[in-house]
C-alpha positions as CSV (number, residue, x, y, z in Angstrom):
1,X,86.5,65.3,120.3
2,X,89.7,66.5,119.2
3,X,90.1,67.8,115.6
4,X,93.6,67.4,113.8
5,X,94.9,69.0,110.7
6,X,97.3,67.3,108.3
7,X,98.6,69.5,105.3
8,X,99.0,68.5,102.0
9,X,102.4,68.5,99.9
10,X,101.6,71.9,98.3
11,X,103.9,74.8,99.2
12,X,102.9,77.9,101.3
13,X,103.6,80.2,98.4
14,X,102.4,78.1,95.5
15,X,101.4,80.6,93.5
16,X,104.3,82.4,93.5
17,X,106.0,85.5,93.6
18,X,103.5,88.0,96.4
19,X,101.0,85.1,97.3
20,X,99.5,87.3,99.8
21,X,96.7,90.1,99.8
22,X,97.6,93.5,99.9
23,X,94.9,96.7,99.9
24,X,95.3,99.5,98.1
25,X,94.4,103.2,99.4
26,X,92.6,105.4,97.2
27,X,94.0,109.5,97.0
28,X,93.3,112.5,95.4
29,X,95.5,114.5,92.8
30,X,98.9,113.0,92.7
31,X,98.3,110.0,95.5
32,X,95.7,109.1,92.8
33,X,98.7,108.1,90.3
34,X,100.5,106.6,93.2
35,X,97.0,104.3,93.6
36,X,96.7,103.4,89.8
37,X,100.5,102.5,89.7
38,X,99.8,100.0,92.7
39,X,96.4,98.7,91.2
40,X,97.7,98.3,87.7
41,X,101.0,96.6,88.5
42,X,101.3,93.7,90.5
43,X,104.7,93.7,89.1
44,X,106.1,97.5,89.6
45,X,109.2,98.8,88.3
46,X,111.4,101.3,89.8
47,X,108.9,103.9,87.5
48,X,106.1,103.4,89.5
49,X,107.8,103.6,93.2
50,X,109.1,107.4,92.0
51,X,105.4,108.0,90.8
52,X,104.5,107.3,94.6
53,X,108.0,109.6,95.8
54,X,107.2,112.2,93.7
55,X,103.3,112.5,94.9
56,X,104.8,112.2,98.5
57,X,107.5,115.0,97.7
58,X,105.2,117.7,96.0
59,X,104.1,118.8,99.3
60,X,100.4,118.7,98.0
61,X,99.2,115.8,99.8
62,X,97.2,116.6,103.1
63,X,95.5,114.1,105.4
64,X,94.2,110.4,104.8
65,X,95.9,111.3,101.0
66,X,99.4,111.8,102.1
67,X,99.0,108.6,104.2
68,X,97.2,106.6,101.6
69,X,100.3,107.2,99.5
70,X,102.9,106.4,101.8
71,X,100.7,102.8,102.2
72,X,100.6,102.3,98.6
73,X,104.1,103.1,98.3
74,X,104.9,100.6,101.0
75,X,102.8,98.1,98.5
76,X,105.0,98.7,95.2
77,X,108.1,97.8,97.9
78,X,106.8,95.0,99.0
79,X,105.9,93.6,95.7
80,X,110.0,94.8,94.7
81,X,111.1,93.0,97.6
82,X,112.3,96.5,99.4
83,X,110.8,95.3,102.3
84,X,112.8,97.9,104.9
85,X,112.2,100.3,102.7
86,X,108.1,99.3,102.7
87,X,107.8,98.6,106.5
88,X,109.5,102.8,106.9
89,X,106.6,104.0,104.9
90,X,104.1,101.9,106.9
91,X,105.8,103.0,110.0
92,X,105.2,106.7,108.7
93,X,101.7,105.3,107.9
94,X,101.2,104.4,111.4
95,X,102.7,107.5,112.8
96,X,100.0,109.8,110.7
97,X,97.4,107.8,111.2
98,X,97.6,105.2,114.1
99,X,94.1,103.6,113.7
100,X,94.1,102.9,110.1
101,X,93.3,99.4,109.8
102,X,94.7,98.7,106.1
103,X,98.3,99.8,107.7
104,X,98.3,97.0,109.5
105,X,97.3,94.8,107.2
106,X,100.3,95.9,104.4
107,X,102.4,95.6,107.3
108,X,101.7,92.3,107.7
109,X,101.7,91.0,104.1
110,X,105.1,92.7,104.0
111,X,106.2,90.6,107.4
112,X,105.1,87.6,106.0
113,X,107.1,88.6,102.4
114,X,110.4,88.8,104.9
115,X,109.7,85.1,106.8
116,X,108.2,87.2,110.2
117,X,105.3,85.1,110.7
118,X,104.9,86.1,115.0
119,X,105.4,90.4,113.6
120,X,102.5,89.4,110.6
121,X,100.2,87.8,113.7
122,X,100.2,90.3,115.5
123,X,99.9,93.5,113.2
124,X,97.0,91.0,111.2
125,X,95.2,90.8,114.3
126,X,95.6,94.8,115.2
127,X,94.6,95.4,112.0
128,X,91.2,93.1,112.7
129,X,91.4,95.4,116.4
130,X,91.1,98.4,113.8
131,X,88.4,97.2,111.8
132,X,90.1,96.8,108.9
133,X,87.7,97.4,105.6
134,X,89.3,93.9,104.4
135,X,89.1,91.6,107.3
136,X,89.1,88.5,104.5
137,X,93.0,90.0,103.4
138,X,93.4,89.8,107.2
139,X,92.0,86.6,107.5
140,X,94.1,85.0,104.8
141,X,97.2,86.9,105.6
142,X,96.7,85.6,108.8
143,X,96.4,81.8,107.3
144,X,99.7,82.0,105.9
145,X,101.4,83.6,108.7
146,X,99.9,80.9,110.9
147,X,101.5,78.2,108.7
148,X,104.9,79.8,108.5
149,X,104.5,79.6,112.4
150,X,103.9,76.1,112.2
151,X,100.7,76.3,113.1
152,X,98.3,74.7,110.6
153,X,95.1,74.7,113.0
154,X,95.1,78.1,113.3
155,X,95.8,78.3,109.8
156,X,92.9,76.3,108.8
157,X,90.7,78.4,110.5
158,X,91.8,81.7,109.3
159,X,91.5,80.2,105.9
160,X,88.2,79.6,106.8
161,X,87.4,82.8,107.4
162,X,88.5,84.6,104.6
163,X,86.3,82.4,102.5
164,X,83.5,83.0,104.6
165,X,83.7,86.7,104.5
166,X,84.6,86.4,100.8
167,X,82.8,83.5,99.2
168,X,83.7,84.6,95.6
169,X,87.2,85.1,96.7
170,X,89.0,81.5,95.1
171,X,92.4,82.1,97.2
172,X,91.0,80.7,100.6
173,X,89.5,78.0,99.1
174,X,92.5,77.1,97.4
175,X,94.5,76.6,100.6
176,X,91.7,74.6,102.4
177,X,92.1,72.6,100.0
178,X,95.5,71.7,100.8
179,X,94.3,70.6,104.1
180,X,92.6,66.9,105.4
181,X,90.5,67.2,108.4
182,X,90.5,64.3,110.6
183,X,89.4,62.7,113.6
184,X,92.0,62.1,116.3
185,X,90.1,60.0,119.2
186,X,92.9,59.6,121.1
């Protein structure tokens, strides 16, 4: 039997603005400022990406820290729409700390911000390689990259996943519920 998804009218990004999931990295010292200027701003301001310079300038930042800062500056980028200027620090990230699951996983969300739905595949999917802390951000990330690529089968099933892993978590739900299931017997 052969399963075949139909989407609904709703738009990829109905939410608007940053529909997809991003995870913060918790510092120490002055990353730890960087951190609460991510987590209690979805909207940052110019303000809050010098917090995250400055802490990354100071020269005090050692380790997972210095790394978890360039990440969550890469996440005040994204969510300003810098997303070169995001996709250097994860790319710094990445050189610091290659196996760091939750790079790969910004990386993606920023991909997907910039319409790079085959780059957000496949750094989701390293990012699931890596273990990720958050496989249900991957997992939806992953959904909407999947429909950007046209591909709402895939899609549905990442969805799926995320809400599985997550089933508190009302974003994943949401989408599925954009989708119709049916039979194709053909």
């Amino acid at each position: 039997m052969v399963r075949k998804l139909l989407l609904g009218a709703a738009a990829i990004f109905a939410l608007g603005g940053v529909a997809h999931s991003q995870v913060v990295v918790l510092g120490s010292s002055m990353g730890k400022d960087c951190y609460l200027a991510v987590v209690s701003n979805p909207m940052p301001s110019l303000a809050h990406e010098r917090v995250c310079t400055d802490a990354i300038a100071s020269g005090t930042l050692q380790g997972r820290d210095l790394t978890a800062t360039f990440i969550n500056r890469g996440i005040i980028r994204t969510r300003m729409n810098k997303i070169d200027s995001a996709l250097s620090d994860y790319e710094t990230a990445k050189n610091r700390r290659p196996n760091m699951g939750a790079i790969y996983l910004n990386e993606g969300a920023a991909l997907i911000t910039m319409g790079d739905s085959a780059g957000a595949i496949e750094v989701l999917e390293k990012s699931l390689d890596l273990d990720t802390q958050d496989p249900h951000f991957a997992h939806f990330n992953l959904g909407l990259a999947h429909e950007m690529a046209g591909d709402p089968t895939a899609a549905y099933y990442s969805f799926t996943r995320a809400s599985e892993l997550e089933p508190d978590w009302d974003r994943p739900r949401e989408e599925l519920e954009r989708f119709t299931v049916v039979r194709n017997d053909s």
